[in-house]
C-alpha positions in Angstrom: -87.8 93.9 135.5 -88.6 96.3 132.5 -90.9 94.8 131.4 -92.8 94.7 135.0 -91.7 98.3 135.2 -93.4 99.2 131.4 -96.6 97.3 132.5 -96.7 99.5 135.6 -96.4 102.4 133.8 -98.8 101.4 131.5 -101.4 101.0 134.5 -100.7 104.6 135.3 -101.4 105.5 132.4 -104.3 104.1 132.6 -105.1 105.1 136.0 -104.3 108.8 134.8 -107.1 108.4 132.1 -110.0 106.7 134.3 -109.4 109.7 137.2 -109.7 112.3 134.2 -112.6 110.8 133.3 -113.5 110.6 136.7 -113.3 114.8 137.9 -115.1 115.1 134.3 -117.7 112.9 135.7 -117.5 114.8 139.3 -118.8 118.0 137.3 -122.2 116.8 136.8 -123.3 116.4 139.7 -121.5 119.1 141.7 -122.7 121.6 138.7 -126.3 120.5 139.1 -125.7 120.8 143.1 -124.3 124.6 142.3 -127.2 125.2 139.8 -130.2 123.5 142.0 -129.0 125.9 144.8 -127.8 129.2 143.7 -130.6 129.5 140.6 -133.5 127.6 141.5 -133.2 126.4 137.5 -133.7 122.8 138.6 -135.2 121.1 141.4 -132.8 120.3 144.0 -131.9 116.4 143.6 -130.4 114.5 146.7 -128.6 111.6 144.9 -126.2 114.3 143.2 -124.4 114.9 146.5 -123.9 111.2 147.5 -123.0 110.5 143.8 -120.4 113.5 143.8 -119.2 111.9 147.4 -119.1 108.0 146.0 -117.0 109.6 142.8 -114.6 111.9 144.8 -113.8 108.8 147.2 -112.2 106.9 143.8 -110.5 109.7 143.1 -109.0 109.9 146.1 -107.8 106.5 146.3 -106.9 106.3 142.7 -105.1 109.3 143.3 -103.3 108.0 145.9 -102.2 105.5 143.8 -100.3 107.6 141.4 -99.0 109.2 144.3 -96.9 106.6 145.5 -96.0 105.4 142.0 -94.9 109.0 141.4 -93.1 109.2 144.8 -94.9 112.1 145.7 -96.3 110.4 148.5 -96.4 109.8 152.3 -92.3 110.6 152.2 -91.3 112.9 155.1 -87.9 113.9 155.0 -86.6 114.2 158.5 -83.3 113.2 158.1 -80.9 114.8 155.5 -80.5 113.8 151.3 -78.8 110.5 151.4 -75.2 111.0 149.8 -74.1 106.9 149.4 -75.8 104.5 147.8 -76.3 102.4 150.8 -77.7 105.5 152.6 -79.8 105.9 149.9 -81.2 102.4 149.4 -81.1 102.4 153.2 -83.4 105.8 153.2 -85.6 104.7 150.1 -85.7 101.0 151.7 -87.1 102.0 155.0 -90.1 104.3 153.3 -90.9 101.6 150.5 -90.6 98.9 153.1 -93.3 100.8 155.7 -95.7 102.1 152.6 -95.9 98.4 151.4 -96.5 97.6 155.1 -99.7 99.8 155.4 -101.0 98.3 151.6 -101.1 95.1 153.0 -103.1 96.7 156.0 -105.2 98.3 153.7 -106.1 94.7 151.8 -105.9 93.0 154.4 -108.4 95.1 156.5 -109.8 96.2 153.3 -111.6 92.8 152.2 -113.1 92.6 155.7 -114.8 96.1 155.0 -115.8 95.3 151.3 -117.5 92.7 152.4 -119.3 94.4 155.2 -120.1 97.3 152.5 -121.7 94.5 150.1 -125.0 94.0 152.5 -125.5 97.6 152.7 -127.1 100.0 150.3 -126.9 103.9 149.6 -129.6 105.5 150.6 -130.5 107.7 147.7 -129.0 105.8 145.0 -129.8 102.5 146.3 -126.5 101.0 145.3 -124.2 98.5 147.0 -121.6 99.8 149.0 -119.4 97.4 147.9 -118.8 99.5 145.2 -117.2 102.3 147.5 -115.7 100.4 150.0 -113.6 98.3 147.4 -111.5 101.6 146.8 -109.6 100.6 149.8 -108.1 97.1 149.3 -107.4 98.4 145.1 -105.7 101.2 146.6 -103.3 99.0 149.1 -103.1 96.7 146.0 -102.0 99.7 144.1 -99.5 101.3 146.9 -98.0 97.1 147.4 -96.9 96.7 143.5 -95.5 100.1 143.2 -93.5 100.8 146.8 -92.3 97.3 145.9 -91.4 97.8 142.4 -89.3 101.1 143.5 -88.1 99.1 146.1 -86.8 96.4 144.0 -85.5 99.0 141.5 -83.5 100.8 145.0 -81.8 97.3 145.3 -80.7 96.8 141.5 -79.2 100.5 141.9 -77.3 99.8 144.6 -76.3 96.3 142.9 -75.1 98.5 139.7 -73.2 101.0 142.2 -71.4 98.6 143.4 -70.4 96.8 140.2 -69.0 100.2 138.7 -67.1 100.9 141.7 -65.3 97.7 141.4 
């Protein structure tokens, strides 16, 4: 399991790099948007808003990503701080069990709408919407490995828990 858990890191790494890159890339055209329209400097060019829009949406999703790998995601806390380690595995079970639930939603559902974005085609930039679309079965890809990973790392918790109270 550590090494699983170092090569998901490492992919968040990564993914912490390519969404860097990403909102550096999200400046050119939103800049050239603010400029076009607030200077009259340069012409005013179409393509940077759906650009900006096609960018943003990875970043998003990506995003989203490192949210559930960071826990800082879709957790509401209605019910108190688990005190146990049952309650605990029991509390973290339930919301790594129902986010794992929606991923495979999301790629399930996801490949259906890839695949109707691949014979469509942006209308400024003229590229496949394939490209776009895509961000939402990576992103239940994503959201399946991690919530399962914590998930599995809940159980061997509770495993050790109960070893050391033995």
């Amino acid at each position: 399991m550590k090494t699983i858990g170092r090569a998901l890191e490492l992919s968040c790494m990564a993914l912490r790099v390519i969404i860097g890159v990403l909102v550096g890339l999200l400046t050119i055209p939103v800049g050239m948007q603010v400029i076009s329209r607030y200077t009259g400097i340069i012409p005013v060019y179409l393509w940077t808003e759906e650009l900006a829009t096609f960018i943003f949406v990875w970043i998003v999703m990506l995003g989203s990503m490192l949210a559930v790998w960071d826990r800082t995601h879709f957790d509401v806390h209605v019910l108190p701080e688990a005190t146990s380690p049952l309650g605990r595995l029991l509390q973290q079970g339930f919301v790594h069990v129902m986010v794992s639930a929606f991923a495979i939603l999301f790629i399930w559902y996801g490949i259906g709408y890839t695949e109707f974005g691949s014979i469509q085609h942006s209308v400024m930039l003229r590229m496949n919407m394939a490209l776009t679309y895509v961000t939402v079965p990576v992103a239940g890809v994503g959201w399946a490995l991690f919530s399962l990973y914590h998930l599995s790392e809940e159980v061997r918790i509770y495993r050790d828990s109960r070893r050391t109270a033995q």
